[in-house]
C-alpha positions in Angstrom: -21.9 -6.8 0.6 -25.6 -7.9 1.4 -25.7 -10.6 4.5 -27.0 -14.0 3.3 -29.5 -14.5 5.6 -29.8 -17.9 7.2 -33.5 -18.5 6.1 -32.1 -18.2 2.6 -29.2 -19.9 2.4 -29.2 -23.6 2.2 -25.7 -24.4 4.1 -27.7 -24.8 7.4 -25.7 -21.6 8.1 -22.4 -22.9 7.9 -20.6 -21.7 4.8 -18.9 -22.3 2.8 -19.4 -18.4 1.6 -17.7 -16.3 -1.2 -15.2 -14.1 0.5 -14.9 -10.6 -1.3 -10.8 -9.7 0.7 -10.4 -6.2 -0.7 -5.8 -5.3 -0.5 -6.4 -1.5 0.6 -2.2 -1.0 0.1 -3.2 2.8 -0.2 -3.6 2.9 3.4 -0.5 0.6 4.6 1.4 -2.1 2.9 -0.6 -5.6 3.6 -3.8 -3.8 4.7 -7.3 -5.6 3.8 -11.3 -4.9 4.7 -13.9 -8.0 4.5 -17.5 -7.6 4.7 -19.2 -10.2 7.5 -21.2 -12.6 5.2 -23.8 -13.0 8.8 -24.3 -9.1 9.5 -22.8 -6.9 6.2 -20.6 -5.2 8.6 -16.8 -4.1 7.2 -13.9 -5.5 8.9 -10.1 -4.9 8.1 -6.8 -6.2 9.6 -2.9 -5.9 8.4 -0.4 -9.0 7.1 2.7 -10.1 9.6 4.9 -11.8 8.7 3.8 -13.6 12.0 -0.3 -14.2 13.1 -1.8 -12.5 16.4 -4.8 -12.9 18.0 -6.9 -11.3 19.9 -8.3 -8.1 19.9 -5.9 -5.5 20.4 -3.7 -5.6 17.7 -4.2 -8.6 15.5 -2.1 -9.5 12.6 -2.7 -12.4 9.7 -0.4 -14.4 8.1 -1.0 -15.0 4.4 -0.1 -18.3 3.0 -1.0 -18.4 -1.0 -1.9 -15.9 -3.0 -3.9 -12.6 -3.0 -6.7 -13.7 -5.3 -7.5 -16.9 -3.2 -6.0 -16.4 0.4 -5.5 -19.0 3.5 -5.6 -16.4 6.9 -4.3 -17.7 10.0 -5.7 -16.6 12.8 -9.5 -16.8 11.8 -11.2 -13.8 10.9 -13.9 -12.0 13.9 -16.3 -9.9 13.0 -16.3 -7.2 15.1 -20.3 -6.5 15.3 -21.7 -9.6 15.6 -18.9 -11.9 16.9 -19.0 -15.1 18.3 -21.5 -15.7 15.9 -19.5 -13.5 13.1 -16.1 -16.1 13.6 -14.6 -17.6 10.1 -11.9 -19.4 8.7 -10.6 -18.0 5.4 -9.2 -20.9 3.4 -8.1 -20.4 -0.4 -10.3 -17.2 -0.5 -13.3 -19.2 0.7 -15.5 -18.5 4.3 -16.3 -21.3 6.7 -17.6 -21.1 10.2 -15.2 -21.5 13.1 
């Protein structure tokens, strides 16, 4: 994915953004990679049946479905965070 660049967009930088959540179940059961809509940079993160924050070993909960999920906790991005910080609700971005 191409980063929207600020200049361009005309959200004032805010989002809403179109969130492409790609299930990588070839590497583990509940596995996913997202692309940073601010730098382009690829993320991923696991499902638990409970969320986790932080860092270290962070785990989302998924509440709907796989073409349009709601993630709890938000989503960081790991290469441009704070300013890479979302909320992923029914398979939309929005900033923190």
């Amino acid at each position: 994915m191409t980063p929207l660049p600020a200049e361009g967009r005309d959200d004032g930088g805010t989002g809403p953004w179109p969130f492409d959540l790609r299930w990588q179940g070839h590497i583990r059961p509940g596995h996913f990679t997202w692309d940073c809509p601010k730098c382009g940079a690829t993320n991923s993160g696991d499902l638990a049946d409970e969320p986790v924050s932080g860092w270290d070993a962070p785990r989302w909960q998924l509440t709907g479905d796989r073409d349009a999920p709601t993630l709890r906790p938000s989503l960081g991005c790991w290469a441009c965070y704070p300013e890479g910080h979302y909320w992923c609700n029914e398979g939309v971005l929005s900033n923190v």
